[in-house]
C-alpha positions as CSV (number, residue, x, y, z in Angstrom):
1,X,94.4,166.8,-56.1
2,X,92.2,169.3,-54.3
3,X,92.6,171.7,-57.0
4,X,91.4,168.8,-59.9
5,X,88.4,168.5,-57.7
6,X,87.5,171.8,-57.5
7,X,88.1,172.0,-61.1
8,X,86.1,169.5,-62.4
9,X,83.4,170.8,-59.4
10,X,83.4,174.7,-61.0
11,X,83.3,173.2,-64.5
12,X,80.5,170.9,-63.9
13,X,78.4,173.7,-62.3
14,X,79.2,175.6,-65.2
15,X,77.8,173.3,-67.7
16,X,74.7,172.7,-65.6
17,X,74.3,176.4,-66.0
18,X,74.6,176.3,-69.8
19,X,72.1,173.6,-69.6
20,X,69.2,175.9,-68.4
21,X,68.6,176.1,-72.5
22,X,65.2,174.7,-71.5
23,X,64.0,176.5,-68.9
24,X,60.5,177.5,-68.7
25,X,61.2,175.7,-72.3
26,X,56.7,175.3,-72.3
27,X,56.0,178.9,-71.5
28,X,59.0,180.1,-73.7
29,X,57.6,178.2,-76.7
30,X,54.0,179.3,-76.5
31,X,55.0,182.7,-75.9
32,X,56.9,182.4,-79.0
33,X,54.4,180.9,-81.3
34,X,52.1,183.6,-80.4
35,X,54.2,186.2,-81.4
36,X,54.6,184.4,-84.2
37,X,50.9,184.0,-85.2
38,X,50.5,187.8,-84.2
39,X,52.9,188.5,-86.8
40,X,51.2,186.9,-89.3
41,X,47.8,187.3,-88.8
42,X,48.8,191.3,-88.6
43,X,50.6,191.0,-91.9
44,X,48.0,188.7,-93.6
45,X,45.4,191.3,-93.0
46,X,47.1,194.0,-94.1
47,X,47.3,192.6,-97.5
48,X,50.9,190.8,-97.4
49,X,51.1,187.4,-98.8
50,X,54.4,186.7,-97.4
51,X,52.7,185.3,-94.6
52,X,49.9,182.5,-94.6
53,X,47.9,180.5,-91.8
54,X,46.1,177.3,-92.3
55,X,44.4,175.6,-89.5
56,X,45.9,172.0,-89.2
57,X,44.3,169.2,-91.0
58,X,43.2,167.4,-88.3
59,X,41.1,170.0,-86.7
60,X,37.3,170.2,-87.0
61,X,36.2,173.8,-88.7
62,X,34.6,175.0,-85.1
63,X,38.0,175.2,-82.9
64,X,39.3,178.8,-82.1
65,X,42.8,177.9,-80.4
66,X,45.8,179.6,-82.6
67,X,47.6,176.3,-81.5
68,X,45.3,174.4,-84.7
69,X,47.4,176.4,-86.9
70,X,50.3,176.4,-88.2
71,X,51.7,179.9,-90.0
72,X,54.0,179.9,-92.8
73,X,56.4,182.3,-94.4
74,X,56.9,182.2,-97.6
75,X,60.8,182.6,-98.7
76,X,60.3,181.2,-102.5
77,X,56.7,181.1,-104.5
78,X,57.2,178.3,-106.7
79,X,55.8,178.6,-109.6
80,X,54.5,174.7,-110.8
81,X,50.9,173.9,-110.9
82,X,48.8,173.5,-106.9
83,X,47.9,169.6,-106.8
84,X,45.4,169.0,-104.1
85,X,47.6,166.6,-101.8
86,X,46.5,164.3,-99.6
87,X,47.9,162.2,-96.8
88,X,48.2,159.0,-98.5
89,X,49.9,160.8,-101.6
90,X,54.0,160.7,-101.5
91,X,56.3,163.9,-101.7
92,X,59.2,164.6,-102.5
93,X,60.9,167.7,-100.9
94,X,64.0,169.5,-99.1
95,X,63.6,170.3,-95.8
96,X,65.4,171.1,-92.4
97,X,64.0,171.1,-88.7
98,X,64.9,173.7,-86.0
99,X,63.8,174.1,-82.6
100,X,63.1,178.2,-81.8
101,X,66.0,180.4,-81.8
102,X,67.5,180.7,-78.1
103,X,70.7,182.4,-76.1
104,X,73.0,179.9,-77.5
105,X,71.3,178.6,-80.9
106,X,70.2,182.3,-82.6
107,X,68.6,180.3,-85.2
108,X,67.7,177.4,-83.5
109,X,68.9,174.3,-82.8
110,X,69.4,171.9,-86.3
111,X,67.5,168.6,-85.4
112,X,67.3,167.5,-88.6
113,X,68.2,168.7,-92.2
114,X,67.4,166.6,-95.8
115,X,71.0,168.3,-96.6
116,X,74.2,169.1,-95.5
117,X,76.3,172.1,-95.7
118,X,74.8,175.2,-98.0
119,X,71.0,175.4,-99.5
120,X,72.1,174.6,-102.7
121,X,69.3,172.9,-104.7
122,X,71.8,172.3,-107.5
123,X,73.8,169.9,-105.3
124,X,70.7,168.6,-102.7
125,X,69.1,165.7,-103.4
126,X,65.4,165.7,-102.3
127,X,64.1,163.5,-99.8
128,X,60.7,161.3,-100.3
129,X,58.1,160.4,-98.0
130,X,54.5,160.0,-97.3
131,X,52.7,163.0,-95.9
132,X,50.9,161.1,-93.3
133,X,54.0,159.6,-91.8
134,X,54.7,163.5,-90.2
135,X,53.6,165.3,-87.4
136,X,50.0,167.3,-88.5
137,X,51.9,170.8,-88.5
138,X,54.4,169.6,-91.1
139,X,51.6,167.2,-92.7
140,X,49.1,170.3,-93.2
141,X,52.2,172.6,-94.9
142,X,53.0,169.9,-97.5
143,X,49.3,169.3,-98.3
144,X,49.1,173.2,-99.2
145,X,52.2,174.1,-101.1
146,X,52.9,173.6,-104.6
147,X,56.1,173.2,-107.0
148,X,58.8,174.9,-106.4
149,X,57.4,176.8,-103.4
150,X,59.7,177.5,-100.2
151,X,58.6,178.0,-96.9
152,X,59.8,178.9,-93.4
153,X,57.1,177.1,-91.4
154,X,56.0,177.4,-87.6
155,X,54.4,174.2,-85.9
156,X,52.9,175.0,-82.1
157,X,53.6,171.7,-80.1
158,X,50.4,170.5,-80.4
159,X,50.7,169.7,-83.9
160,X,54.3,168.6,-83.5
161,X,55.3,166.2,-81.0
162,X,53.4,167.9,-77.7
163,X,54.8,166.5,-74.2
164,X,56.3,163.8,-76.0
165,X,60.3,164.6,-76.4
166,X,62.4,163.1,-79.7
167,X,65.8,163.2,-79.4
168,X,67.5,166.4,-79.8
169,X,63.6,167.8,-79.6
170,X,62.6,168.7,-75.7
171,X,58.6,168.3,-75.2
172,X,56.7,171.1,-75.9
173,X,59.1,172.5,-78.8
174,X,57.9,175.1,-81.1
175,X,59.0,173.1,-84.9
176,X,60.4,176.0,-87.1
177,X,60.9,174.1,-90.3
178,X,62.8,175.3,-94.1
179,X,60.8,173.3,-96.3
180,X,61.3,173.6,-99.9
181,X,58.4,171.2,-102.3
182,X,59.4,170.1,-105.2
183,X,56.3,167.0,-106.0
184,X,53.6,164.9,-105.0
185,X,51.9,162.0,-106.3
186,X,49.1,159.7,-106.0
187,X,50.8,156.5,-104.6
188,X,52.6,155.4,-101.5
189,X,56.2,154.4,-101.5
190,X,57.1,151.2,-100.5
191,X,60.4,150.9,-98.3
């Protein structure tokens, strides 16, 4: 019986261990997003258009912090025609959420995902909503993408869900998000 309990003691401790994923989990994601942005902003002036930054929506024209933007890299140019969206207008999309990569998640953690399995846009069915329902990082990508394009995008805390924690989302999570926009339109949809 001694043996069980120092068992299950060890093995506990050992899973408290793993659970230091979040650790400095606000400093680790800042850090992250800068290098990030730094990335981008090097790239962007140096004439490659793989790489874009757009300050959030919601921001007034006079703030300086990198945290207003959000950066995006783009994995597919789509090739349909740019339609100024707004926040009222509905999409319809692909898309898949990951927190930033870490010791035991190398390319994030998957909190959410518009498919399952392979990207496959043959088999996915798209996923519809209204772009002012999401978080301003994710709202300010789909307001500046067009048909067809794909995007890795990067959303600082701020313009995800801050000190607020979702599940499976800690606060103060960097949003690293695959989204892939297919349409908007004019008119809410009505659940």
């Amino acid at each position: 019986m001694t043996c069980l309990a120092v068992l299950l003691f060890t093995s506990c401790g050992e899973t408290h261990e793993e659970n230091n994923e979040y650790a400095n989990w606000q400093e680790r994601n800042e850090a992250y997003f800068s290098t990030i942005y730094a990335t981008a902003k090097q790239a962007a002036d140096n004439g490659d258009t793989k790489w874009k930054i757009f300050k959030a929506y919601s921001k007034n024209s006079n703030t300086i912090s990198i945290t207003d933007y959000i950066v995006a890299e783009v994995i597919t140019e789509g090739d349909g025609e740019y339609r100024k969206t707004m926040t009222t207008d509905s999409v319809s999309m692909h898309y898949s959420g990951r927190l930033m990569p870490s010791e035991s998640y190398k390319d994030g953690y998957l909190f959410d995902s518009s498919w399952t399995g392979e990207y496959n846009l043959m088999a996915m069915k798209p996923y519809n909503g209204v772009v002012g329902d999401y978080v301003d990082g994710y709202a300010t990508a789909l307001m500046k993408m067009r048909p067809g394009d794909r995007w890795k995008v990067y959303i600082p805390h701020n313009l995800g869900y801050g000190s607020q924690a979702k599940t499976g989302i800690p606060a103060y999570s960097t949003l690293v998000f695959d989204i892939t926009f297919l349409r908007s339109w004019p008119k809410r949809i009505t659940y």
